[in-house]
C-alpha positions, 0 to 999 in steps of 0.5 A: 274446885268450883262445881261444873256449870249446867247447860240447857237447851232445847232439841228439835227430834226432826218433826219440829217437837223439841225435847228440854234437856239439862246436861253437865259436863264431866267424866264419862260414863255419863248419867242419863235420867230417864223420868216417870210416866207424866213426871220430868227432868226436875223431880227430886231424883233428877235433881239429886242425882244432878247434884252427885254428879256435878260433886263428884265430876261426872258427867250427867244428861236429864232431859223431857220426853215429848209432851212432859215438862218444859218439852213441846208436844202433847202428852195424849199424843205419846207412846211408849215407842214414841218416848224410846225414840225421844231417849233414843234421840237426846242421848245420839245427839248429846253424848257420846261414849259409855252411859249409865242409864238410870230410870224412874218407873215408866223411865225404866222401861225405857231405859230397857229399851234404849239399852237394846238399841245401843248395848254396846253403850251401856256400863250400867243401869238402874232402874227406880221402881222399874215398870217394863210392859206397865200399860199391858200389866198395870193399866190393861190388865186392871181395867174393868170391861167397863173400862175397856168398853169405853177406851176402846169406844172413846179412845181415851180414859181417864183415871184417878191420881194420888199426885194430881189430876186424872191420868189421860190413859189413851187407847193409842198408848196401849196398843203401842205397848203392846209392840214394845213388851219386854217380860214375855221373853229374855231380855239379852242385856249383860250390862251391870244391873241395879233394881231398886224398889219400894215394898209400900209401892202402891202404883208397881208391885215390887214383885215386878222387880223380881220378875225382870231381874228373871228375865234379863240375862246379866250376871252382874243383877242385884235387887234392893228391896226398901220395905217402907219405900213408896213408889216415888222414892224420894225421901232423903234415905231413899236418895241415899241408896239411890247415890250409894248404888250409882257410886258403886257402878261407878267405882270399878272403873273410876270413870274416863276421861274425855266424854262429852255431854251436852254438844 
């Protein structure tokens, strides 16, 4: 059976931004990939998830979130809110029916997101090195009072990255996370829950995987630790487990036929 074609295109969300997306067509539930935090629809998780997807006919959406990849939009202009609203946005538009949603670091706080604002949608999710409330804990809460002078003086700054140029960390970003906090309370999701991370994580401790499996109230929450695992998670062996876990939410139901994707 030949692999299922690949469609692109481009989404205008209402303001004249268009979101990039990528979609194959399949059994629902489709797979939505929700990428990190200045990454896109064509890292190697996207890219290897795309590929089980189309082996194993399921249907699977990837897409950029404004300002990321080949969407429009500039990249100091997003927040948090803004990004869910992208999400939010190309999974209305695009599919339909029951989603696996399946996000990497800043993509699995908006995969949390997204999940409370469609619970009724949701048949899993997996979160890659999830980082909810990041730009409170990991960005604010690092910051010297330096550092926080001048964001708060200049309305951006600049931090230094292991995977290329300085970081645009803007003031406008972390006041914005502040209203979309998700550990200070429970999270009421009963979906099917998959946290994997990393215990070489230099960018998100994987304590914090601990703490959100805490709070959410699903019964149905594993927590796959990989000792050697780094933040990306993108090894061969790391893709590996990643399959294995999507496989698993996937085989209780062996899918439904019909969904749509990519219209």
């Amino acid at each position: 059976m030949p692999a299922p074609i690949e469609t692109t295109g481009r989404l205008d969300r209402g303001d004249g931004v268009e979101l990039a997306w990528i979609a194959t067509p399949g059994a629902g539930p489709a797979v939505v990939f929700l990428p990190g935090f200045r990454s896109d629809m064509t890292g190697d998780k996207a890219t290897a998830l795309a590929a089980f997807c189309a082996e194993t006919g399921q249907a699977m959406l990837r897409f950029d979130y404004s300002g990321h990849g080949a969407s429009g939009g500039v990249f100091e202009d997003g927040t948090i809110g803004q990004w869910s609203a992208d999400a939010l946005t190309a999974i209305d538009r695009l599919t339909e029916g029951k989603l696996i949603l399946v996000g990497s670091s800043m993509g699995g706080w908006i995969a949390l997101l997204t999940a409370l604002k469609r619970p009724e949608r949701i048949a899993g999710l997996i979160g890659i090195a999830a980082a909810p409330d990041f730009t409170q804990r990991l960005m604010w809460d690092s910051m010297t009072f330096e550092e926080r002078a001048r964001i708060l003086r200049e309305g951006v700054l600049h931090i230094p990255s292991q995977y290329g140029a300085p970081t645009p960390v803007t003031l406008k970003l972390i006041e914005d996370g502040r209203s979309h906090l998700l550990l200070e309370g429970p999270i009421l999701l009963d979906c099917p829950v998959r946290l994997l991370h990393g215990q070489d994580d230099p960018d998100v401790p994987w304590e914090l995987a601990l703490r959100t499996a805490q709070k959410m109230t699903s019964k149905d929450l594993e927590i796959v630790l990989i000792k050697d695992g780094d933040h990306r998670l993108s090894r061969p062996k790391d893709l590996g487990v990643l399959r294995r876990t999507l496989a698993g939410l996937l085989a209780p139901d062996g899918g439904e036929s019909g969904a749509k994707i990519g219209v």
